[in-house]
C-alpha positions as CSV (number, residue, x, y, z in Angstrom):
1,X,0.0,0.0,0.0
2,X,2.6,2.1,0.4
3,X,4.1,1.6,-2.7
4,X,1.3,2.1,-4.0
5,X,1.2,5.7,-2.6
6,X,4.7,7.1,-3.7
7,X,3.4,5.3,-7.1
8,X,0.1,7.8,-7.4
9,X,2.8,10.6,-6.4
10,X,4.5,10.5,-8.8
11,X,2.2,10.1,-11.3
12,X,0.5,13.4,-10.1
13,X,3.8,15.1,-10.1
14,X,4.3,14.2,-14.1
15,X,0.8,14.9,-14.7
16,X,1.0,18.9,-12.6
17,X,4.6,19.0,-14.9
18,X,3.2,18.3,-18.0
19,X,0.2,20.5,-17.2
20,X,2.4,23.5,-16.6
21,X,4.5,22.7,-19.9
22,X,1.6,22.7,-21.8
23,X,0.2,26.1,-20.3
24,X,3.7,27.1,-20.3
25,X,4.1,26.6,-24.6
26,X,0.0,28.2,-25.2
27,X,0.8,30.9,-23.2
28,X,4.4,31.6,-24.8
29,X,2.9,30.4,-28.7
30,X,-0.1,33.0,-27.8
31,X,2.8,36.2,-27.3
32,X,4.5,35.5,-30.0
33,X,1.5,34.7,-32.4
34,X,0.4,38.2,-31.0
35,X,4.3,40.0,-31.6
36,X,4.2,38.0,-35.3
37,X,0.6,40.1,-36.2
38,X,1.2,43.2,-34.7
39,X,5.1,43.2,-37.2
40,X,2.6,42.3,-39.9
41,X,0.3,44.8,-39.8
42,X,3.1,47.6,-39.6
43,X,4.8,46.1,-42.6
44,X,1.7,45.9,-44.6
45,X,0.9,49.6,-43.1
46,X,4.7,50.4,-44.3
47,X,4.6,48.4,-48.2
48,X,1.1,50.2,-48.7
49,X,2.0,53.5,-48.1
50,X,5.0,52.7,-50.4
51,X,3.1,52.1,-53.3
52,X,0.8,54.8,-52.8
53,X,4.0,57.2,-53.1
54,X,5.6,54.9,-56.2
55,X,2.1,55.4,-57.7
56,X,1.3,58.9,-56.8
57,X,5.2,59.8,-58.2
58,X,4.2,57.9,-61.2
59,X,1.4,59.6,-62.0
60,X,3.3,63.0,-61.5
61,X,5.6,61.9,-64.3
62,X,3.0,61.0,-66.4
63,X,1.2,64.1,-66.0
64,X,4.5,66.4,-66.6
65,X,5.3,64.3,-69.9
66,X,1.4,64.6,-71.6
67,X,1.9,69.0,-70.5
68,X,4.7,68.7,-73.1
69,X,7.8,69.6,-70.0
70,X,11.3,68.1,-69.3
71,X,10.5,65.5,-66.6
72,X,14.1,65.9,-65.6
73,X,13.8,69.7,-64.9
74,X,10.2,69.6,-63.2
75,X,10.6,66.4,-61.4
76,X,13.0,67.9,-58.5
77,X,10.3,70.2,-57.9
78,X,7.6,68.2,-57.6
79,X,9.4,65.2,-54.6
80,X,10.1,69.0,-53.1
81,X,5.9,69.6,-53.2
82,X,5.8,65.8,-52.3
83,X,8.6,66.1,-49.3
84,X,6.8,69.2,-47.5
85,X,3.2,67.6,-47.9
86,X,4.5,64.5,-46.6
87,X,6.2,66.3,-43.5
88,X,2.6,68.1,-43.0
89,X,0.6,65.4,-42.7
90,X,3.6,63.6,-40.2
91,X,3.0,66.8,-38.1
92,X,-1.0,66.2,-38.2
93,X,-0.1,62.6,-36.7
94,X,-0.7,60.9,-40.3
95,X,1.3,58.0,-41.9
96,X,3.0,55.3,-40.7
97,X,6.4,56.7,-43.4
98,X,6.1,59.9,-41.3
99,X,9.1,61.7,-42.0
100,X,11.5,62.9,-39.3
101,X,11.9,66.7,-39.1
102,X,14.6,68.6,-37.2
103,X,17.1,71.2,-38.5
104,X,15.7,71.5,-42.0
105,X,16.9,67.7,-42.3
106,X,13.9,65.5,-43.5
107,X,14.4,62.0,-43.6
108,X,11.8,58.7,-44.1
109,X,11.5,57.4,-40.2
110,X,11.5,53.8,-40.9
111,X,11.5,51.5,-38.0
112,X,14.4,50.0,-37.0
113,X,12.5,46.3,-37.4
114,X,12.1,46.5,-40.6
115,X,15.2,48.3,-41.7
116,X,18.5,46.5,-43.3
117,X,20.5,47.9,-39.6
118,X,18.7,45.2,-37.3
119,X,19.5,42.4,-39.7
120,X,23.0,43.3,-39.6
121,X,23.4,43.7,-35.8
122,X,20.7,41.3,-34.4
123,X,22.7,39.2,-32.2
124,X,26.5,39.2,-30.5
125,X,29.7,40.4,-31.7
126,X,33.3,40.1,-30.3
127,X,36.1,42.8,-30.5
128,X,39.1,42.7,-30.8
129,X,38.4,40.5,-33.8
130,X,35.4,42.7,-34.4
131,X,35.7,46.6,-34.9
132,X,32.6,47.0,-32.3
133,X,33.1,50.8,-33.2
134,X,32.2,50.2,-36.7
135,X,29.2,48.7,-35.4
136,X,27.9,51.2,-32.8
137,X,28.1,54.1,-35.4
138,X,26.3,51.7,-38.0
139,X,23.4,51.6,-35.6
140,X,23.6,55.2,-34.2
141,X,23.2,56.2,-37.5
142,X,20.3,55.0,-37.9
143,X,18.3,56.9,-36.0
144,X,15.4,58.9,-36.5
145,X,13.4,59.6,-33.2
146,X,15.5,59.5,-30.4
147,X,18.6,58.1,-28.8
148,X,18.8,56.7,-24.7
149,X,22.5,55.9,-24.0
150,X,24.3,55.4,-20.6
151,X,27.8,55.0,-20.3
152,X,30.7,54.5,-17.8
153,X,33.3,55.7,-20.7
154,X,32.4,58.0,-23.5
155,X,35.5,58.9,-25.4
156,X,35.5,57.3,-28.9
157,X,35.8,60.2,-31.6
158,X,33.7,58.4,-34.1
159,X,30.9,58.0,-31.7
160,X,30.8,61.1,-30.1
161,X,30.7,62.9,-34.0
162,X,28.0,60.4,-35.1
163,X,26.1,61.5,-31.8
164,X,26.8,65.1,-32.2
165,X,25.7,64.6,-36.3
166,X,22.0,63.0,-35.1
167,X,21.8,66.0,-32.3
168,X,22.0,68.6,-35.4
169,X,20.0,66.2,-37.5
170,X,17.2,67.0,-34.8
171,X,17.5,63.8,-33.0
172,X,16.7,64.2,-29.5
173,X,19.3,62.7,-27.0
174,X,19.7,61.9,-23.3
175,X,22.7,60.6,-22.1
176,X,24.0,59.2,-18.7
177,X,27.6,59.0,-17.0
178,X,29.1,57.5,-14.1
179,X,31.0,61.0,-12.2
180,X,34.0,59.4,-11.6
181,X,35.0,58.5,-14.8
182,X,34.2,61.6,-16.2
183,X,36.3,63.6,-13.7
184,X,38.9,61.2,-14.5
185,X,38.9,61.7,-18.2
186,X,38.6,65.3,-18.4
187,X,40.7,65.7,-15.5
188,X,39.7,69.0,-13.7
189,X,38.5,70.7,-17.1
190,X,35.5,72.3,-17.4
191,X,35.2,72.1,-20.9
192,X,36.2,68.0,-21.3
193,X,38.2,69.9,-24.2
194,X,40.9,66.8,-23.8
195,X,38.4,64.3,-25.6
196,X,36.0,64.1,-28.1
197,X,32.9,64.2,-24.9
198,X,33.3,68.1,-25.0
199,X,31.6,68.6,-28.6
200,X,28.3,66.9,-27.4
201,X,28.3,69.2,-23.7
202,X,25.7,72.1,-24.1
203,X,24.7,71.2,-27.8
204,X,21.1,71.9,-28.4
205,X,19.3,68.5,-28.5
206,X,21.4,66.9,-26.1
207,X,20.6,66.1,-22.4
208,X,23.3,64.9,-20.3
209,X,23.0,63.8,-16.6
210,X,25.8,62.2,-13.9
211,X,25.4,59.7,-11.4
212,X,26.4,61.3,-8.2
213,X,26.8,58.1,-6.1
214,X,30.2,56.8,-5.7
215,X,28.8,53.5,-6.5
216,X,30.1,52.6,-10.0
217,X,27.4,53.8,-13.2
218,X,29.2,50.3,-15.3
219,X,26.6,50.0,-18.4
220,X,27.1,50.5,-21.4
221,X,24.2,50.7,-23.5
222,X,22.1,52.3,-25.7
223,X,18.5,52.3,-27.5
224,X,17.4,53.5,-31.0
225,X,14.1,55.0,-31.8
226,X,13.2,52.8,-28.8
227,X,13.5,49.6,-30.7
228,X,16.7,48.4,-31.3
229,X,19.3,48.2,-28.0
230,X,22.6,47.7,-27.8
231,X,24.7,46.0,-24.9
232,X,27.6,44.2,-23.9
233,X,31.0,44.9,-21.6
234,X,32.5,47.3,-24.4
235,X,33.2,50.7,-23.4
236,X,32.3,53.0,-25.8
237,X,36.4,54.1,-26.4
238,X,38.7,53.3,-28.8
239,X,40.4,50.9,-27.2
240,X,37.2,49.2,-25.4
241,X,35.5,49.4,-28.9
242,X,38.8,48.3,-30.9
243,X,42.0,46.4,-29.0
244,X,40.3,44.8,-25.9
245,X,38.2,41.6,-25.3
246,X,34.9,42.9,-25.2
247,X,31.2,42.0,-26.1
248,X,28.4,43.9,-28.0
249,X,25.0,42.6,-28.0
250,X,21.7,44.3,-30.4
251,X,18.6,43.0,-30.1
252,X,15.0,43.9,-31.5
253,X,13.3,42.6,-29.2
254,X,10.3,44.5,-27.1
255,X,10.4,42.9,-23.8
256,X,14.3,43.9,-23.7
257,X,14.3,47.1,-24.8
258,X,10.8,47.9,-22.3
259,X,13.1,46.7,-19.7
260,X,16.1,49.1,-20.4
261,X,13.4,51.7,-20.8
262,X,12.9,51.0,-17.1
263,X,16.2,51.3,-15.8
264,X,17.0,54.3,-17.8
265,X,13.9,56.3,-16.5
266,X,14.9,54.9,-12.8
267,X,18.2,56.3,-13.3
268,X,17.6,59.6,-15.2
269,X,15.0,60.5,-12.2
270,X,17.6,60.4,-9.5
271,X,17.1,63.3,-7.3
272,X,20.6,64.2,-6.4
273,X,22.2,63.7,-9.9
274,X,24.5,65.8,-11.6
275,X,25.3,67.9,-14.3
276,X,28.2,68.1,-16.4
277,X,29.5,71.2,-14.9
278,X,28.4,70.2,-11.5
279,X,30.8,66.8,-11.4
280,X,33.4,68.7,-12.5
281,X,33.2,71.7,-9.5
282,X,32.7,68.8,-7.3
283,X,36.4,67.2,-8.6
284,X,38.0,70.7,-8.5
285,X,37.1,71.3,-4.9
286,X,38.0,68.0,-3.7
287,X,41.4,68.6,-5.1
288,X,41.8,72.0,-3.7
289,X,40.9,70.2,-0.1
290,X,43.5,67.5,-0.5
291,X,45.9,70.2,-1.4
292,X,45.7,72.7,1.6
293,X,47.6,72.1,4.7
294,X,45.9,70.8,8.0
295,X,45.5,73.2,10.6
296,X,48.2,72.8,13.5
297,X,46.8,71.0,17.0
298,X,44.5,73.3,18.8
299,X,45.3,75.9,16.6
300,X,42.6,78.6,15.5
């Protein structure tokens, strides 16, 4: 009879298992039937709209050719009547090509899911056998809405001009540091003139905040138009981009980049953070305090 017991267990035990497998796969097979239709429906949206222009464009030409005119001197004009319509009806919240405006730069806002950039950078890559710097400017570039990066190092030329380009371009940007590092690398200068940092302090379009906590600020990571993020142990310098065995990890995926949304807003909404300037008065006096002499015993 015992036997018998431990017997019926175990048997319930498989059966509660394989019960929770099977909700386990419906539920998971129910998300991602869900993620699959929603990427459909904004790439239909996407390849409709598309054809709309094609056909609307061809219609221009054929409309210019039967009034007798050069198509090649009339067409500029018209994609310039096209372009500024286009950007009016993004403004009225129309169109799922709504074009990005900023600057006097207009450019077609595709999403990152569907562009060539997530193919190339979906998954890992490994530096030094890997320029990870080639990479990180690859998918900056891509941009069209907004950029969210945090990092402990930010000293690579190339990305701080590809940042810098997007901030003109009219790409928002908000950026996080860790405070020791940057008093480190711009070593008591206001200005950071000593590395390529400086050209992104106090440019329009760029928000930059420091973690005042002597506890390390060690990610390094960014998101794209809030669907592609980047990640991995590679600080964004030349050396931690370039020479060094480092990681860099992209990734599409919602439920990741949700989750760095998180962080970031947890972070950014620190009460005693810092700016720029304000990390960099804090080094200067701490170095004038180290530097003066102690008063004498029971001296006044």
């Amino acid at each position: 009879m015992h036997i018998l017991n431990i017997v019926l267990i175990i048997v319930a035990a498989l059966v509660a298992l394989l019960i929770a497998f099977w909700a386990g796969w419906r539920y998971g097979s129910w998300i991602w039937r869900e993620e699959l239709g929603q990427q459909r429906k904004l790439n239909a949206a996407i390849l409709k709209e598309r054809n709309e222009l094609k056909i609307t464009l061809e219609k221009a030409r054929s409309a210019v050719s039967r009034a007798g005119l050069d198509v090649k001197k009339v067409f500029p004009w018209l994609m310039l009547l096209l372009s500024v319509g286009w950007a009016a009806s993004c403004g009225g919240g129309g169109g799922t090509l709504c074009w990005a405006q900023g600057s006097g730069v207009v450019r077609p806002a595709l999403p990152v899911s569907d562009s060539n950039t997530a193919q190339l950078l979906t998954g890992t890559s490994y530096s030094p056998e890997t320029n990870l710097e080639k990479l990180d400017v690859t998918a900056l570039a891509s941009a069209r809405n907004s950029i969210y990066l945090v990092a402990f190092s930010l000293t690579d030329k190339a990305i701080c001009d590809e940042l810098a380009a997007q901030a003109r371009a009219g790409v928002p940007e908000r950026i996080y540091l860790d405070r020791g590092e940057l008093q480190a690398e711009c070593r008591g200068d206001s200005t950071c003139a000593r590395i390529p940092l400086s050209e992104l302090i106090g440019l329009p379009g760029v928000e930059i905040r420091v973690k005042h906590s002597k506890m390390l600020m060690h990610l390094k990571s960014y998101v794209v138009d809030k669907s592609l993020i980047r990640d991995g142990s590679a600080n964004f310098s030349e050396q931690g981009e370039r020479s060094q065995d480092n990681s860099a990890s992209f990734s599409a995926d919602p439920r990741t980049v949700a989750a760095f949304a998180v962080k970031f807003r947890t972070m950014w909404d620190r009460p005693d953070n810092l700016t720029v300037a304000q990390a960099l008065v804090e080094a200067k006096d701490k170095r004038k305090r180290a530097t003066m002499p102690a008063s004498a015993p029971g001296g006044i």
